[in-house]
PDB file of N, CA, C and O in Angstrom:
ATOM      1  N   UNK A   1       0.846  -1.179   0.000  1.00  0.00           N
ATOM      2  CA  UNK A   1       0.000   0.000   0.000  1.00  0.00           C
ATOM      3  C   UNK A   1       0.894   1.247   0.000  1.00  0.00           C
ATOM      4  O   UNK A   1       1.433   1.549   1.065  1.00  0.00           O
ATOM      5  N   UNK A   2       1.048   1.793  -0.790  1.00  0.00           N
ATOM      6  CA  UNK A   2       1.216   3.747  -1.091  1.00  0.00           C
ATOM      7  C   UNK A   2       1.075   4.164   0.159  1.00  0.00           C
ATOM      8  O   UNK A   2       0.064   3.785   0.749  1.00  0.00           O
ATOM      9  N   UNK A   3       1.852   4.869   0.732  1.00  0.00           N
ATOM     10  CA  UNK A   3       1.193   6.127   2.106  1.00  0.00           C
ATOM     11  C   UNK A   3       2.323   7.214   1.473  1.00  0.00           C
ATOM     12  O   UNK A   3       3.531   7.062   1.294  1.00  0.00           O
ATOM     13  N   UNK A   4       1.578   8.199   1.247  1.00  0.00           N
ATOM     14  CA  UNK A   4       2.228   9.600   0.715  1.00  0.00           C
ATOM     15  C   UNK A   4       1.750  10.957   1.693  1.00  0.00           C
ATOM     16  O   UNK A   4       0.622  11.449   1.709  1.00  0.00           O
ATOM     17  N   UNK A   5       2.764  11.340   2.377  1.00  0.00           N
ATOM     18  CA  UNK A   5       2.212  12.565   2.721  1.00  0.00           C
ATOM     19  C   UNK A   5       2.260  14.334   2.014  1.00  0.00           C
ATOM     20  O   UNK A   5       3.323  14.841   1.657  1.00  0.00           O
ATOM     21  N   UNK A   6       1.614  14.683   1.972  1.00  0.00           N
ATOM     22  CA  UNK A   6       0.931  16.088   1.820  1.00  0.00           C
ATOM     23  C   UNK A   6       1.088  17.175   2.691  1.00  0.00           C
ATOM     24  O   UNK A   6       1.281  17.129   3.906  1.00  0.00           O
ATOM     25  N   UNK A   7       0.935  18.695   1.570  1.00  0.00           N
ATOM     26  CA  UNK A   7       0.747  19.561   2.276  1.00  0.00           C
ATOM     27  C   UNK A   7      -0.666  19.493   2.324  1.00  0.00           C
ATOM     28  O   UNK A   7      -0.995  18.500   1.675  1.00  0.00           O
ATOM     29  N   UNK A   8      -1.790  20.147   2.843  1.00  0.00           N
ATOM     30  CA  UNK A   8      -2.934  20.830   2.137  1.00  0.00           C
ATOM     31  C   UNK A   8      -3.218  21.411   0.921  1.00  0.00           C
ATOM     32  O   UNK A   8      -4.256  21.273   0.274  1.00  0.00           O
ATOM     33  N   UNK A   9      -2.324  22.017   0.661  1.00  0.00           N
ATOM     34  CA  UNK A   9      -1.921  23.067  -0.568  1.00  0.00           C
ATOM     35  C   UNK A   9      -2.180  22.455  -1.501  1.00  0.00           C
ATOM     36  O   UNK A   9      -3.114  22.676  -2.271  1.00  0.00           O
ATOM     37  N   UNK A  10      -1.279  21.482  -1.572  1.00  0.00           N
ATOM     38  CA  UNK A  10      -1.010  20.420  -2.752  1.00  0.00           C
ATOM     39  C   UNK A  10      -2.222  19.972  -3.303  1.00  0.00           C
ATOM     40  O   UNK A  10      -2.611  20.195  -4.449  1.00  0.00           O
ATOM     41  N   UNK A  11      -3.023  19.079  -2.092  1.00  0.00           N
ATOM     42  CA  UNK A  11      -4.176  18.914  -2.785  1.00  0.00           C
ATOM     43  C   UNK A  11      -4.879  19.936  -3.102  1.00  0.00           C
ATOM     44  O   UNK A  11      -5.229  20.003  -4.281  1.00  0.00           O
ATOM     45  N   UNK A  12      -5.177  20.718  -2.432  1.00  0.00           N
ATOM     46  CA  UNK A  12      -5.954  22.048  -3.069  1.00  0.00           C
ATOM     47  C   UNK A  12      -5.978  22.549  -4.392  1.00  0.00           C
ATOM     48  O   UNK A  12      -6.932  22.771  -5.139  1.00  0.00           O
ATOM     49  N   UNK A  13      -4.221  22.745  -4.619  1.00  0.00           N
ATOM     50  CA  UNK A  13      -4.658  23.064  -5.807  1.00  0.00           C
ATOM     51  C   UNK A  13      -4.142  21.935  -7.153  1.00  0.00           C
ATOM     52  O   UNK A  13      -3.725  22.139  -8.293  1.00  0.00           O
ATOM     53  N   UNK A  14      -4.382  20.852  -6.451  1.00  0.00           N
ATOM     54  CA  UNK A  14      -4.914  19.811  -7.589  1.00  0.00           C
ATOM     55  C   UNK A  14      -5.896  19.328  -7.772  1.00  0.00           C
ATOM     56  O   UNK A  14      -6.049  18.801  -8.874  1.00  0.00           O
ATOM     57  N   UNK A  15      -6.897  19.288  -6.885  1.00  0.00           N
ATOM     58  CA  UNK A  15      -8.152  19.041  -7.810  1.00  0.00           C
ATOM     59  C   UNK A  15      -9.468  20.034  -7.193  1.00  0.00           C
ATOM     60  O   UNK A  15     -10.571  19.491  -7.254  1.00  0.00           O
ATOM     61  N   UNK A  16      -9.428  21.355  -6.643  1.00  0.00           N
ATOM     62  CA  UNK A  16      -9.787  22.152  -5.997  1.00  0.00           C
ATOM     63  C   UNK A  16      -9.316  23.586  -5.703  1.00  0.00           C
ATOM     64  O   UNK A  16      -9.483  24.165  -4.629  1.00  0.00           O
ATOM     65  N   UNK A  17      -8.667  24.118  -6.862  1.00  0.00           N
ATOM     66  CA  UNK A  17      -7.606  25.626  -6.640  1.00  0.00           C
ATOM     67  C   UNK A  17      -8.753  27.009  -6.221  1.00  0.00           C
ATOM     68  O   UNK A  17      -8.499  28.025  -5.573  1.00  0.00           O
ATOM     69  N   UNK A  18      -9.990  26.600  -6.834  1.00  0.00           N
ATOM     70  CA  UNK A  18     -10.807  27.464  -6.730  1.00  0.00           C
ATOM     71  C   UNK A  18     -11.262  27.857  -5.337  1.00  0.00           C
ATOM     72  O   UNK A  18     -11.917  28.857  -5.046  1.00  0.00           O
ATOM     73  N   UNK A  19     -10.757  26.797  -4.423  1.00  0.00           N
ATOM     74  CA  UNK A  19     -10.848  26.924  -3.050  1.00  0.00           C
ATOM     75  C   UNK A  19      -9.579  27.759  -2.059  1.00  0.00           C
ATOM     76  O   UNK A  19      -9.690  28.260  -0.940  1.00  0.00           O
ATOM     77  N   UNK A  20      -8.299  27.663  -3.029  1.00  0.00           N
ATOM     78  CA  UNK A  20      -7.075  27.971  -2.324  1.00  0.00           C
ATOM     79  C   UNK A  20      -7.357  29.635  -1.921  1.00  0.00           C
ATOM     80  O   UNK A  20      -6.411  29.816  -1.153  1.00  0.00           O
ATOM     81  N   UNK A  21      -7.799  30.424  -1.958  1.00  0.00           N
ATOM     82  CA  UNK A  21      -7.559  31.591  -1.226  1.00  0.00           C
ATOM     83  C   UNK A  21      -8.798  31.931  -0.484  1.00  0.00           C
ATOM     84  O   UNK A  21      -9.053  33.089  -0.154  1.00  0.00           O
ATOM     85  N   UNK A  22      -9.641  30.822  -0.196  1.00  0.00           N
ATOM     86  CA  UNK A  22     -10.655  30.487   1.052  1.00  0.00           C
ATOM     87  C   UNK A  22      -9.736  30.178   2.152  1.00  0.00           C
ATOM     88  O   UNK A  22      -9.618  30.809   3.202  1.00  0.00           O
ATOM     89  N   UNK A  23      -8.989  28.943   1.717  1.00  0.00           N
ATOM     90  CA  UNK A  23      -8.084  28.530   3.239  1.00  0.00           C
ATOM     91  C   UNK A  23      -7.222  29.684   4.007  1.00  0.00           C
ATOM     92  O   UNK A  23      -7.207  30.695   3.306  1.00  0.00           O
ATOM     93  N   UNK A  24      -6.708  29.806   4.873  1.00  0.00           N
ATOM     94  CA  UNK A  24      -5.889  30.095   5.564  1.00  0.00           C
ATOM     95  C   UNK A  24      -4.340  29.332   5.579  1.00  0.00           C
ATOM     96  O   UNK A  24      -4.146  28.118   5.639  1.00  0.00           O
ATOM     97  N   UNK A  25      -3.436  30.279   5.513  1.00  0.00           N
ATOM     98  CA  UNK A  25      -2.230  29.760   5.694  1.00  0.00           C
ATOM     99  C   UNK A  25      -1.728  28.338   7.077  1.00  0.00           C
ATOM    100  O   UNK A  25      -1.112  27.291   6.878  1.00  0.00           O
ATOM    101  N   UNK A  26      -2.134  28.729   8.011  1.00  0.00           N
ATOM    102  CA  UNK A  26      -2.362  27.383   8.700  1.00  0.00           C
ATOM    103  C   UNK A  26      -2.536  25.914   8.107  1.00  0.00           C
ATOM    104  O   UNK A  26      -1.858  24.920   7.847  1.00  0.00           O
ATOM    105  N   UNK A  27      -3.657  26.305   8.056  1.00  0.00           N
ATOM    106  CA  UNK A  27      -4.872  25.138   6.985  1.00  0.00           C
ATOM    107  C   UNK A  27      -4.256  24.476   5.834  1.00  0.00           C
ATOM    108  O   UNK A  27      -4.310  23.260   5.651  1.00  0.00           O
ATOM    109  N   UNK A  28      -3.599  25.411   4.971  1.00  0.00           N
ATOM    110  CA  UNK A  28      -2.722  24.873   3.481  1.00  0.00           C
ATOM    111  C   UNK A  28      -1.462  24.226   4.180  1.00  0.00           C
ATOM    112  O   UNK A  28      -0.996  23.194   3.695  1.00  0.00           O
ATOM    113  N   UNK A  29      -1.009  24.679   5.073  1.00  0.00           N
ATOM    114  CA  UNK A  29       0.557  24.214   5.704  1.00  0.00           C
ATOM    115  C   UNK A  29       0.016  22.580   6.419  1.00  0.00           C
ATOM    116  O   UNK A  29       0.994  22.003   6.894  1.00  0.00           O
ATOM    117  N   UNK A  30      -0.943  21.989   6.532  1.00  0.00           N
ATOM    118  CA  UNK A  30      -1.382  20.902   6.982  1.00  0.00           C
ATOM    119  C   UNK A  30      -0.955  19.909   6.310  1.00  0.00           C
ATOM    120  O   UNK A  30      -0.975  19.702   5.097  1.00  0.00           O
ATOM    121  N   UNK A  31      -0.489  19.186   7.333  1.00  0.00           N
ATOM    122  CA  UNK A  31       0.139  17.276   6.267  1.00  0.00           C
ATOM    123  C   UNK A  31      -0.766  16.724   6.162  1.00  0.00           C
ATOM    124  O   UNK A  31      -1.682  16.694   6.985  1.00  0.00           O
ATOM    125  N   UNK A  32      -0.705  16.033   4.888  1.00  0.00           N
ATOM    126  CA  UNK A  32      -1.987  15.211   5.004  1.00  0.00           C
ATOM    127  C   UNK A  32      -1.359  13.814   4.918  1.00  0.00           C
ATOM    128  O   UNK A  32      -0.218  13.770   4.458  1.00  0.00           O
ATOM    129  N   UNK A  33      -2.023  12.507   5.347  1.00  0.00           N
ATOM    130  CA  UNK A  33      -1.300  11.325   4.965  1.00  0.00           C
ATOM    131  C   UNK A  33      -2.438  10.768   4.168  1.00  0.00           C
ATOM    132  O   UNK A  33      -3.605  10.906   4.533  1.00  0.00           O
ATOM    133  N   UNK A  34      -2.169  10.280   3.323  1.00  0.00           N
ATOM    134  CA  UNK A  34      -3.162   9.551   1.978  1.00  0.00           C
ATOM    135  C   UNK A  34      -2.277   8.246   1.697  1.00  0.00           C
ATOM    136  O   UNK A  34      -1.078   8.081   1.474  1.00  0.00           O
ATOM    137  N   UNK A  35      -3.686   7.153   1.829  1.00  0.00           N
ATOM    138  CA  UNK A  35      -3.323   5.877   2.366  1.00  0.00           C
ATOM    139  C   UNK A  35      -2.209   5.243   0.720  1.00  0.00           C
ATOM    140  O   UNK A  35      -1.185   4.608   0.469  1.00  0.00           O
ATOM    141  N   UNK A  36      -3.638   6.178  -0.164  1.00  0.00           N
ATOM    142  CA  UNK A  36      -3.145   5.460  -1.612  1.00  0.00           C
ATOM    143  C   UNK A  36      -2.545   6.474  -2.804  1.00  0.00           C
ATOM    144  O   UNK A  36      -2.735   6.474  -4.020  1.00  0.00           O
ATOM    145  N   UNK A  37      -1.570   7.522  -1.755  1.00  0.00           N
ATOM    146  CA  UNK A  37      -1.181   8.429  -2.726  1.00  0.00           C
ATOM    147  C   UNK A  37      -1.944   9.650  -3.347  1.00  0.00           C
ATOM    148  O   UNK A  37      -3.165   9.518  -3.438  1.00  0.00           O
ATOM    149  N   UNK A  38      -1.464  10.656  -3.725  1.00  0.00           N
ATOM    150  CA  UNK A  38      -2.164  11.809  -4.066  1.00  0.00           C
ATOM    151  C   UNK A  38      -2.936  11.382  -5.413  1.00  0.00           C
ATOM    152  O   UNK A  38      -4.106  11.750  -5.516  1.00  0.00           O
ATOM    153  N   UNK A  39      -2.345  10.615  -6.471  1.00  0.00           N
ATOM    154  CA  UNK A  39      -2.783  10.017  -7.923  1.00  0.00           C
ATOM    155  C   UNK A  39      -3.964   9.764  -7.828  1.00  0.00           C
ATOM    156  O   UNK A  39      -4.807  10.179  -8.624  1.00  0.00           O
ATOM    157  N   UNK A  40      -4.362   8.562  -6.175  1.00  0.00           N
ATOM    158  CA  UNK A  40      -5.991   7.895  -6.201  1.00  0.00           C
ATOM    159  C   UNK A  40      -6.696   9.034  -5.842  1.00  0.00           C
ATOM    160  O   UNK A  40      -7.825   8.581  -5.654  1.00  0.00           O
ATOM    161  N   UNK A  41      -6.762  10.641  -5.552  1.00  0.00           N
ATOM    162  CA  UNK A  41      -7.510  11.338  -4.821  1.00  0.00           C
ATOM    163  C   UNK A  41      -8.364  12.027  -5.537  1.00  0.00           C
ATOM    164  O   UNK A  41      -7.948  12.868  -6.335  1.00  0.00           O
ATOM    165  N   UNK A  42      -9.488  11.822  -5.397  1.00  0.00           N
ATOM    166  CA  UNK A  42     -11.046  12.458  -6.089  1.00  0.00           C
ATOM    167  C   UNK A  42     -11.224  14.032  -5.359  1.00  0.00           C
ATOM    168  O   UNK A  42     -10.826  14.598  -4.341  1.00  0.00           O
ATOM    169  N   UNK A  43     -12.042  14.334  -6.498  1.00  0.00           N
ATOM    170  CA  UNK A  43     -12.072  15.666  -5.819  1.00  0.00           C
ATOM    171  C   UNK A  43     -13.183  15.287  -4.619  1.00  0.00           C
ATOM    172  O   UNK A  43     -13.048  16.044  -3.658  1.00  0.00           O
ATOM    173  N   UNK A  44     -14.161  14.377  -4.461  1.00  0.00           N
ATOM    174  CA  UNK A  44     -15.003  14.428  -3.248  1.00  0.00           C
ATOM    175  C   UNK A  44     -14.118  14.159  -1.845  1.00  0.00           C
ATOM    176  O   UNK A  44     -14.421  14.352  -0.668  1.00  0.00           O
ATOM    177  N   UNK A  45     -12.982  13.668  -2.422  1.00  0.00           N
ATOM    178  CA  UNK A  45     -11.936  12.928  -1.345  1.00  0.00           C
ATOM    179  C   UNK A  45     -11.735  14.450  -0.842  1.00  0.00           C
ATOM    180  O   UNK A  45     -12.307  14.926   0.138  1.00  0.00           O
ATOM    181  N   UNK A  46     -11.083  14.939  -1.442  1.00  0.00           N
ATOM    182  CA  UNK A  46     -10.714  16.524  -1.545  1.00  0.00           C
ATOM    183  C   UNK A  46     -11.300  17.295  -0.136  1.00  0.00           C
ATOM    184  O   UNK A  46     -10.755  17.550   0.938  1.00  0.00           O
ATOM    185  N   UNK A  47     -12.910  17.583  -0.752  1.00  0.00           N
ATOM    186  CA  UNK A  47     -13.471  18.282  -0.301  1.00  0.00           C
ATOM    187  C   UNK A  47     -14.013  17.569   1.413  1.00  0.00           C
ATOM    188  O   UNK A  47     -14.625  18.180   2.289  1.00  0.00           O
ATOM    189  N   UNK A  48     -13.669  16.540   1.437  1.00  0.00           N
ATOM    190  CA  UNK A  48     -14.139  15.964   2.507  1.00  0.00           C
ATOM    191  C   UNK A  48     -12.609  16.464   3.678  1.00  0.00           C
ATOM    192  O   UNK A  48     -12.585  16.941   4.813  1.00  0.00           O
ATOM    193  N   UNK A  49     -11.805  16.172   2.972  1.00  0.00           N
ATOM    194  CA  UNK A  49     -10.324  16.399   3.975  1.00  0.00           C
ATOM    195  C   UNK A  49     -10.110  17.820   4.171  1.00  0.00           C
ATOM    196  O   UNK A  49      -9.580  18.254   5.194  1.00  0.00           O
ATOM    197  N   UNK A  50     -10.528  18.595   3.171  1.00  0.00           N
ATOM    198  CA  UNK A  50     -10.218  20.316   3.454  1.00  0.00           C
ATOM    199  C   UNK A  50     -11.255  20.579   4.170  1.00  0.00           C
ATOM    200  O   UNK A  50     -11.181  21.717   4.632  1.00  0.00           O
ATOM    201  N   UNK A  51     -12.642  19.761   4.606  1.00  0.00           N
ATOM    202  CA  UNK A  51     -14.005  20.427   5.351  1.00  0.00           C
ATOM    203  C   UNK A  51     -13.360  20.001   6.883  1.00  0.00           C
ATOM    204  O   UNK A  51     -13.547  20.704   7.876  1.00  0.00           O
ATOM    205  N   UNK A  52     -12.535  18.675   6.902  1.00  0.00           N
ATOM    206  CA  UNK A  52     -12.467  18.120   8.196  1.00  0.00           C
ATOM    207  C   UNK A  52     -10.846  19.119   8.951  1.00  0.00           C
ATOM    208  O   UNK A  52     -10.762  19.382  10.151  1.00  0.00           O
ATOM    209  N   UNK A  53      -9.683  19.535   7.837  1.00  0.00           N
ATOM    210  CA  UNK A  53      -8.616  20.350   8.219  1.00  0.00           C
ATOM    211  C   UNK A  53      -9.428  21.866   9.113  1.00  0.00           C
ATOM    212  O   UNK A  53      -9.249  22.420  10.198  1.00  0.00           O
ATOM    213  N   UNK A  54     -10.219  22.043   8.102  1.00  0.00           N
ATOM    214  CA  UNK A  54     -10.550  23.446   8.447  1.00  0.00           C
ATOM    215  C   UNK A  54     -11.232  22.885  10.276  1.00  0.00           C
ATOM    216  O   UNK A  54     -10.612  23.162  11.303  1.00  0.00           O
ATOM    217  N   UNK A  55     -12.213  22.307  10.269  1.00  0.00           N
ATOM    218  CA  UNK A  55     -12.888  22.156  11.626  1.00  0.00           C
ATOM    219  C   UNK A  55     -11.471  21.188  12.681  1.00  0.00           C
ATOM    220  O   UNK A  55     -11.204  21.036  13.874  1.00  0.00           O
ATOM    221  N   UNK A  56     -11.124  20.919  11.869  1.00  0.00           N
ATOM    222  CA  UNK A  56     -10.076  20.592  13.271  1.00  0.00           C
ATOM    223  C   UNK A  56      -9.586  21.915  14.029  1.00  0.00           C
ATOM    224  O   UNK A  56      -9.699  22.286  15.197  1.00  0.00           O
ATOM    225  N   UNK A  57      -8.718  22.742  12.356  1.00  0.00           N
ATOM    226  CA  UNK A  57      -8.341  24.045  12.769  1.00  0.00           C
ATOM    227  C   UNK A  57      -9.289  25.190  14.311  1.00  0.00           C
ATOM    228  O   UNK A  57      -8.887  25.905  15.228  1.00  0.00           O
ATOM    229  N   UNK A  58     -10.651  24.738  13.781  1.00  0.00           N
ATOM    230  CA  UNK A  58     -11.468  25.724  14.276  1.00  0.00           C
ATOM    231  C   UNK A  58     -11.015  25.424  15.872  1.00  0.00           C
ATOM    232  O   UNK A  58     -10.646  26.325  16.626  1.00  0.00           O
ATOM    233  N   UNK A  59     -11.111  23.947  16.275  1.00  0.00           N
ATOM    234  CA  UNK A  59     -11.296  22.930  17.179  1.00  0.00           C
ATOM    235  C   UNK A  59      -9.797  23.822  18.060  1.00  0.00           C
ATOM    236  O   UNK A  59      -9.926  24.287  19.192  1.00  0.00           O
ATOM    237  N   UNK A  60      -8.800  23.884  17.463  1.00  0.00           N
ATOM    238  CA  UNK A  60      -8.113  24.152  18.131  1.00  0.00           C
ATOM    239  C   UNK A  60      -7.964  25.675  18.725  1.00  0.00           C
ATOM    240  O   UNK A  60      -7.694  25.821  19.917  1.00  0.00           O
ATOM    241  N   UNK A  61      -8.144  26.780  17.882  1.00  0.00           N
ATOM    242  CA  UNK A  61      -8.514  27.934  18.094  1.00  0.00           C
ATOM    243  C   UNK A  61      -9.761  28.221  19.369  1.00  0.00           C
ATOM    244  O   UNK A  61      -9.796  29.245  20.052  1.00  0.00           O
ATOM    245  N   UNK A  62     -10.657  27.155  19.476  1.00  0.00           N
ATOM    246  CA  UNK A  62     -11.262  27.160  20.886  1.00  0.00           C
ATOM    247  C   UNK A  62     -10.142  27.128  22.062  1.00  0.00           C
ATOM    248  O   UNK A  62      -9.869  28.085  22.786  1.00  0.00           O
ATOM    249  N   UNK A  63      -9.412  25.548  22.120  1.00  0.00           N
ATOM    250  CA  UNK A  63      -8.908  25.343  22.913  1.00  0.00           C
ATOM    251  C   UNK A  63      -7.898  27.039  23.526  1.00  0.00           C
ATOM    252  O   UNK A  63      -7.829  27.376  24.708  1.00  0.00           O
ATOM    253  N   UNK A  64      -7.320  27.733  22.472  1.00  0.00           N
ATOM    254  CA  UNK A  64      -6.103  28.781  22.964  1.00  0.00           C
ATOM    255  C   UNK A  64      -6.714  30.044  23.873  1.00  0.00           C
ATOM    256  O   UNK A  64      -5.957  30.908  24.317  1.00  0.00           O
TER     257      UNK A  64
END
């Protein structure tokens, strides 16, 4: 099995750029680990990992 890690960025603006100046610099600087490589990644894959980065983000901005 492939395990490739990521910025955010990366995926963003590969199958989703139209989103890149929504994120926050934080948010794009995020690793991502992808089980089967950036190649297998759909854009629904996409949009599911940049909805869950961002609410983690939020998650932590409570905690400070």
């Amino acid at each position: 099995m492939l395990v490739e890690t990521v910025k955010l960025a990366t995926i963003v603006m590969k199958l989703t750029p139209d989103l890149y100046p929504t994120l926050k610099k934080h948010e794009l600087e995020s690793e991502i680990v992808l089980r089967n490589g950036l190649a297998a990644l759909e854009a629904e894959d996409a949009m599911e990992i940049i909805q869950y980065s961002i609410s983690e983000h939020q998650k932590d901005a409570y905690l400070h």
